[in-house]
C-alpha positions, 0 to 999 in steps of 0.5 A: 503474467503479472503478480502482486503479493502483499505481506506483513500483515497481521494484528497488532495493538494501537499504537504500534507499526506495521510495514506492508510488503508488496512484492511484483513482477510481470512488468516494467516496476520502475515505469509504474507508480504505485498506490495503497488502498485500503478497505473495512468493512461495510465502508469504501474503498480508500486510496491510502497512499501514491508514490509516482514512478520516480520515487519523487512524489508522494500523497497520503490520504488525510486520515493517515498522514503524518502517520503511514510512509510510502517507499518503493525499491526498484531493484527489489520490484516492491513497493512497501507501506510504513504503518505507524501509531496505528489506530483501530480505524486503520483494520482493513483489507490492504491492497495494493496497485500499480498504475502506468505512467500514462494511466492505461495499465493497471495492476492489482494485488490480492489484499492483505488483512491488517488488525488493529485492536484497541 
């Protein structure tokens, strides 16, 4: 069976830094890349972040970039999101997801709540 956690949320003030954890298991991580998404309420989901299964390549959305940093570690089977100058239009529901290299697969976390008070 496959498991995604997330962990490292909670409140924190603007301007201030997060990391997300997202710990998994059940599949072959290093052959997956990996995605951040984020959603608030009453707004869509947002993909946040895409890291490719190398480690090599990675995208931001625009309302983040410059701001937040996407890594994965292979040996831990985990993916983390680095949440700097934070903003109060960054409180969400943070999930994350893994997707295979051929786009068939697809894996997702619970989602973890981050708050960020102005």
């Amino acid at each position: 069976q496959v498991q995604l956690v997330e962990s490292g949320g909670g409140l924190v003030q603007a301007g201030g830094s997060l990391t997300l954890s997202c710990a998994s298991s059940g599949f072959t991580f290093s052959t997956y890349h990996l995605r951040w998404f984020r959603q608030a309420p009453g707004r869509e989901r947002e993909r946040v972040s895409h890291i490719s299964s190398s480690g090599g390549m990675t995208n931001y959305a625009d309302s983040v970039k410059g701001r937040f940093t996407i890594a994965r570690d292979n040996a831990k089977n985990t993916v983390y999101l680095q949440m700097d100058r934070l903003k109060p239009e960054d409180t969400a529901v943070y999930f994350c997801n893994a997707l295979a290299s051929r786009g068939i697969q697809q894996y997702w976390g619970q989602g973890i709540q981050v708050a960020v008070a102005s």
